[in-house]
C-alpha positions in Angstrom: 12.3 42.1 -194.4 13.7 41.3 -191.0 14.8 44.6 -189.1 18.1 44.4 -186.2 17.5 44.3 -183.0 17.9 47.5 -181.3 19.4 48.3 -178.1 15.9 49.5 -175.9 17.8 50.1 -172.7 18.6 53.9 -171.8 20.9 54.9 -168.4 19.1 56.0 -165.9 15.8 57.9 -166.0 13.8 58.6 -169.2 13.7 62.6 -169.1 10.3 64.4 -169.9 12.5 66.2 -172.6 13.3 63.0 -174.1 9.9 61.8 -174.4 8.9 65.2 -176.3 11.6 65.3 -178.5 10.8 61.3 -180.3 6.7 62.6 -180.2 8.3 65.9 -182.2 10.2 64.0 -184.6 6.7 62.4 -185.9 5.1 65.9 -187.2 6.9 65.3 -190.8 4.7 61.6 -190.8 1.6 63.0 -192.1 -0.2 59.3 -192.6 -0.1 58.8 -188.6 -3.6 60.1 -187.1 -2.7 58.8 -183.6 -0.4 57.9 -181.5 -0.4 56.7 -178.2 1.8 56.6 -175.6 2.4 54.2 -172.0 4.9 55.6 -169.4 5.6 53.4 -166.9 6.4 55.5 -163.5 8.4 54.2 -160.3 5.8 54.5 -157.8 6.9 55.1 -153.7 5.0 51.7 -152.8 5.3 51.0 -149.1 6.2 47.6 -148.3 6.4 45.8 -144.8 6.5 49.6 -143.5 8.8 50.9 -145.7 8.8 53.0 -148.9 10.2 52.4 -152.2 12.8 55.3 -153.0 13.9 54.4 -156.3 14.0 51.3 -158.1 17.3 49.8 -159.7 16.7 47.9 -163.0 19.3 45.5 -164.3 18.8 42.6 -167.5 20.6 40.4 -169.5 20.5 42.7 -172.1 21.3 40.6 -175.0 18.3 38.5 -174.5 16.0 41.2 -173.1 16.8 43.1 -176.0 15.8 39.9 -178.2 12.9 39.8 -176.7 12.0 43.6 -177.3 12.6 42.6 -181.2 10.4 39.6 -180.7 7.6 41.7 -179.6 8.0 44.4 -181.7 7.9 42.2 -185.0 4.5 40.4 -183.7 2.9 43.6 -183.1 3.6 45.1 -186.1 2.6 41.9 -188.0 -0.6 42.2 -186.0 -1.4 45.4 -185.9 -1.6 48.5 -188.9 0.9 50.4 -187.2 2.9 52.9 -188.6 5.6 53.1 -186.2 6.6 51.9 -182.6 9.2 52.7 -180.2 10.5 51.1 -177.0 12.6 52.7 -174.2 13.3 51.1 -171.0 15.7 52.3 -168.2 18.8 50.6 -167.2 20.4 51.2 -163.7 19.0 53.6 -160.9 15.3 55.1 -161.6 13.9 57.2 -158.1 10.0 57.7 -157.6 8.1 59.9 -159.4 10.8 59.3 -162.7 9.8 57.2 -165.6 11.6 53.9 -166.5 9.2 52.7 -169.6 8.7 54.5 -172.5 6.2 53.1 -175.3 5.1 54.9 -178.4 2.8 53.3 -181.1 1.9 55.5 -183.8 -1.5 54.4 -186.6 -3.4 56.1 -189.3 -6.5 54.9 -186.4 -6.7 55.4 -182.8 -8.5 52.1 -182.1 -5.5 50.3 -184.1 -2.9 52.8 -181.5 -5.0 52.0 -178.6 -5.2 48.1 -179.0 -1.3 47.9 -180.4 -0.2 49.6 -177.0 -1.8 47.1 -175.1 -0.5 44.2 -176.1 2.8 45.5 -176.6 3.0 46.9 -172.7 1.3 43.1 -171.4 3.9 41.3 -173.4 6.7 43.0 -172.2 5.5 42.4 -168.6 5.0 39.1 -169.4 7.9 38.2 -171.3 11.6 40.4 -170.7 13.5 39.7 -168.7 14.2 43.0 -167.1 15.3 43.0 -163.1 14.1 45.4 -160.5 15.6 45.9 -157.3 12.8 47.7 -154.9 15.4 50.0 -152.7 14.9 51.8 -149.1 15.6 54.6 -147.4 17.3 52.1 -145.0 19.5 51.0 -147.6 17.9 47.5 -147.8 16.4 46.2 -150.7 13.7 43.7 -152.1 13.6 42.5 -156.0 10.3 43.7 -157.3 8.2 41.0 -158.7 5.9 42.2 -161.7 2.4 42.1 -161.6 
């Protein structure tokens, strides 16, 4: 059965609230025992003697969001997962806020565990998401992912 692609892309920062209420919603799926969870964090990196302040993420979202799809439909044609979830910010994201949001939920940790892995490393590897490093000074570097 092929699934539609969904639009991953949220404005802004993903709120703590956010991220509780979608790990909430899984109580009434009693045949998950795990689930875990990556949150990818805007770090204050200093660079060439200045630090990061925020970073500002921009994509072709049509094929990013293609590419989320892609990865999702591997993963869950490699993996015994029960259920996954991607959220990844769009536009201005300042230190300390979160920008990447992935939930894999499995009757087995081990299954969660390895699952999450490989869905965070493809993503890395593979979207095309854009992020602009900004200053304090107002000048700016695009971040390069490592």
């Amino acid at each position: 059965m092929e699934t539609k692609v969904k639009n991953v892309f949220v404005d802004g920062a993903i709120s703590p609230e956010f991220i509780a209420q979608s790990i909430a919603k899984h109580q009434s799926k009693t045949q998950i025992g795990a689930h875990d969870i990556f949150l990818g964090q805007v770090r204050a990196d200093e660079i060439d003697g200045k630090i990061v302040s925020a970073i500002d993420y921009s994509a072709y979202e049509d094929m990013a969001n293609q590419k989320f799809h892609e990865i999702r439909e591997r993963t869950f044609s490699k993996f015994e997962i029960t259920c996954m979830h991607i959220y990844h910010s769009k536009g201005k994201v300042n230190t300390g806020e979160i920008c990447l949001f992935v939930f894999v939920s499995s009757p087995h940790r081990r299954v969660a565990f390895e699952a999450l892995e490989y869905v965070v490393e493809e993503i890395k590897a593979q979207v095309p998401v854009f992020g602009k490093e900004l200053f304090g000074d107002d000048s700016y570097q695009w971040k390069v992912n490592t």
